[in-house]
Legacy VTK file of the C-alpha trace (Angstrom):
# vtk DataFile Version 3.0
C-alpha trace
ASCII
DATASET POLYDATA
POINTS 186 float
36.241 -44.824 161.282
36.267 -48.328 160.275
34.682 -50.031 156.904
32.860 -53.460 157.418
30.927 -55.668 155.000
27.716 -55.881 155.236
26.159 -58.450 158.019
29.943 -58.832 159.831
29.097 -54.836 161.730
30.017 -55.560 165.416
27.379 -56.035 167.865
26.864 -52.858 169.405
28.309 -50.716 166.600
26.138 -48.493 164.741
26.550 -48.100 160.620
27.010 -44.721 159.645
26.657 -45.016 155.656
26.245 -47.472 152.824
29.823 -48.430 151.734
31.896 -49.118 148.609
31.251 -53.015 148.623
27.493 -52.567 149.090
27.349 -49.680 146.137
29.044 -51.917 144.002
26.899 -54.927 144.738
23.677 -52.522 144.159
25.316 -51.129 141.357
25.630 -54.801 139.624
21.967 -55.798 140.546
20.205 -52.157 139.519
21.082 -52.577 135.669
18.680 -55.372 135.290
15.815 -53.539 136.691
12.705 -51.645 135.123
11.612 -50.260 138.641
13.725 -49.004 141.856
11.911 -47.874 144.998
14.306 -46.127 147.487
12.660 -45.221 150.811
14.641 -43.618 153.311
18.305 -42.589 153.914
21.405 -44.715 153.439
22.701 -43.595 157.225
21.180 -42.863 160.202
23.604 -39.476 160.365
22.557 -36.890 157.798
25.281 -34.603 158.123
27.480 -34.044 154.852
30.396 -36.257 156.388
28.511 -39.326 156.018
26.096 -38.640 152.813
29.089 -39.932 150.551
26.681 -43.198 149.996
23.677 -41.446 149.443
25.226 -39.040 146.915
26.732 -42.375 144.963
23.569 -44.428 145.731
21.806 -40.985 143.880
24.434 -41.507 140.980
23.560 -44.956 140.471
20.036 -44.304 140.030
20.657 -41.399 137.839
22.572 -43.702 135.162
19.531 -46.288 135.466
17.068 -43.306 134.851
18.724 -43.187 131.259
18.202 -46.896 130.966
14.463 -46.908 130.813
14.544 -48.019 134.795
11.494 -46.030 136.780
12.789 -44.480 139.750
10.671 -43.971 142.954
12.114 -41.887 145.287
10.440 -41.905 149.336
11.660 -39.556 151.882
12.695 -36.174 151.988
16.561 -36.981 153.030
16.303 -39.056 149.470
14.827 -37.213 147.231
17.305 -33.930 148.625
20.202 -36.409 147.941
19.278 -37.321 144.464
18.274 -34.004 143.172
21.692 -32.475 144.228
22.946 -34.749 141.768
20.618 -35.736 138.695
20.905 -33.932 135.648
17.658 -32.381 133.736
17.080 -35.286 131.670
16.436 -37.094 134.721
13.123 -38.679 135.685
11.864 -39.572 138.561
8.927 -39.537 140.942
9.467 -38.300 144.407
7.566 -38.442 147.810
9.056 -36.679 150.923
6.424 -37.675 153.470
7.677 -40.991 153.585
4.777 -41.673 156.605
2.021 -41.959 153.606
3.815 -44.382 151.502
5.011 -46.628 154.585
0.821 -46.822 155.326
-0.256 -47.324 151.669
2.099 -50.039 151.252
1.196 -51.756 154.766
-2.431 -51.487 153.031
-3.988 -48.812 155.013
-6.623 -46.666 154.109
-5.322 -43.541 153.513
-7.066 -40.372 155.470
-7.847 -38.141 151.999
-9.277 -41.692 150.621
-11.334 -42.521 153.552
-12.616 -38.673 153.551
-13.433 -39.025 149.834
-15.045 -42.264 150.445
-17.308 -41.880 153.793
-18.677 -37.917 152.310
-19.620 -40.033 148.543
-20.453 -43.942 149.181
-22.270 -44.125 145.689
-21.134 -45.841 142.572
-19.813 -43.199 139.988
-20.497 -43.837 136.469
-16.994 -42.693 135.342
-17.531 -43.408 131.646
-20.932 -40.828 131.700
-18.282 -38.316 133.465
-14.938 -38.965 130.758
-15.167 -39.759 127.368
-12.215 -42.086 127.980
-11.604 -43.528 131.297
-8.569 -45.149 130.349
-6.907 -42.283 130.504
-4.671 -40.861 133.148
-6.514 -39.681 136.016
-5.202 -36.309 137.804
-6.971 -35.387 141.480
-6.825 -31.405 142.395
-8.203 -31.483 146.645
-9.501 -28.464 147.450
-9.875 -27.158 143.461
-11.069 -23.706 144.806
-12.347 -21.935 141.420
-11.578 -24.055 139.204
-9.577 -21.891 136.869
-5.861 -24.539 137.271
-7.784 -27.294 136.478
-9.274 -25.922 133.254
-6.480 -24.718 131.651
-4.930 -28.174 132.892
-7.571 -29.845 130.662
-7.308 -27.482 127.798
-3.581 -28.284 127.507
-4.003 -32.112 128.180
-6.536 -33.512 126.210
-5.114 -36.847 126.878
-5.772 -36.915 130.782
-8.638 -36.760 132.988
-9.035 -34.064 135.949
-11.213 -34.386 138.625
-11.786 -31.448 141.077
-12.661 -32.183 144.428
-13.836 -29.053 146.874
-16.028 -28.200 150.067
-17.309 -25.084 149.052
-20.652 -25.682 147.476
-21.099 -22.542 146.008
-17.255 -23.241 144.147
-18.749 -26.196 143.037
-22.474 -25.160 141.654
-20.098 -22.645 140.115
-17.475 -25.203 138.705
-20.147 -27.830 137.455
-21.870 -24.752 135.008
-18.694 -23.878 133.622
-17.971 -27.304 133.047
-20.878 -28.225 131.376
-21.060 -24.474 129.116
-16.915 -25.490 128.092
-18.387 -28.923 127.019
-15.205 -30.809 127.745
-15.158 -34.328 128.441
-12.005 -34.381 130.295
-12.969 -32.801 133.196
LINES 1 187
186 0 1 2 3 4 5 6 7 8 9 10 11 12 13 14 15 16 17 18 19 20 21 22 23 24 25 26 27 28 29 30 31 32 33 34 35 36 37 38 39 40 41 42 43 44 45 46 47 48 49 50 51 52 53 54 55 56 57 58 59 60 61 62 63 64 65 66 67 68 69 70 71 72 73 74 75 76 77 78 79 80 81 82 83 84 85 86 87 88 89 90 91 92 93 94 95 96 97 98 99 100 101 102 103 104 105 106 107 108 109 110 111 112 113 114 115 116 117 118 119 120 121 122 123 124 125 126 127 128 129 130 131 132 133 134 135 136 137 138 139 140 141 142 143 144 145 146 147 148 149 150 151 152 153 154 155 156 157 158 159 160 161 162 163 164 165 166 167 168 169 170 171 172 173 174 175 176 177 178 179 180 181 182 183 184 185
């Protein structure tokens, strides 16, 4: 195996993983950043020989995690790679299904939205539902009973939850025990 810099890779030759010149270019650049989005692998082999980059790549990120720096982690190869190696105090958020993120950011309408929005065209007057819109806004699909996302909104007065479910009786259901609980958070 041979190392190459970046852009001089044969024609015909295939890179296996991100190498010590490239890490320590990222490296250099990351530490001014307040946001990192890493989608996909650092090789097009997965097996342990050539993950060295993506387990430094992980440590990289980890150290910027401490400095404030929001990571965004797309792909299940990534987000195995960086949790083998990030401590607890770590923070991150992580998507495997690195499909959804590749159509949200080409600007597709996503299939759950387009559901959601073709079964309910109508305005919602969200500040009649929650006494403080501004707040963060947590979706449960499929909300069955009801019983996760109360005790979500008894322990998080400070964020919204919306249930969303088929099942009208569920929902009849759902709405009376919302309205008896009198919270304005869900």
């Amino acid at each position: 195996m041979s190392m190459y810099l970046p852009g001089l890779i044969s024609l015909g030759w295939t890179p296996v993983d991100i190498g010590p010149s490239t890490l320590e270019r990222i490296s250099s650049l990351l530490s001014s950043y307040k946001k990192i989005l890493w989608i996909g692998p650092t090789s097009f082999d997965l097996t342990e020989e050539f993950s060295v980059g993506a387990t430094q790549l992980g440590q990289i990120l980890n150290k910027a995690s401490h400095n404030s720096c929001d990571i965004i982690l797309v792909g299940g190869a990534v987000c195995k790679a960086v949790k083998a190696i990030s401590d607890s105090s770590s923070q991150y958020t992580a998507f495997e299904n690195e499909s959804i993120v590749w159509e949200f950011l080409k600007g597709r309408i996503l299939p759950g939205i387009a559901a959601l929005d073709k079964s309910y065209p109508y305005q919602i007057p969200w500040d009649d539902v929650f006494s403080d819109t501004k707040q963060p806004l947590f979706v449960d699909i499929g909300s069955g009973n009801g019983l996760f996302l109360f005790q979500m909104a008894r322990n998080w007065e400070g964020s919204n939850f919306l249930g969303l479910e088929m099942n009208e009786k569920l929902v009849v259901r759902c709405l009376q025990d919302v309205a008896s609980a009198g919270k304005r958070n869900l």
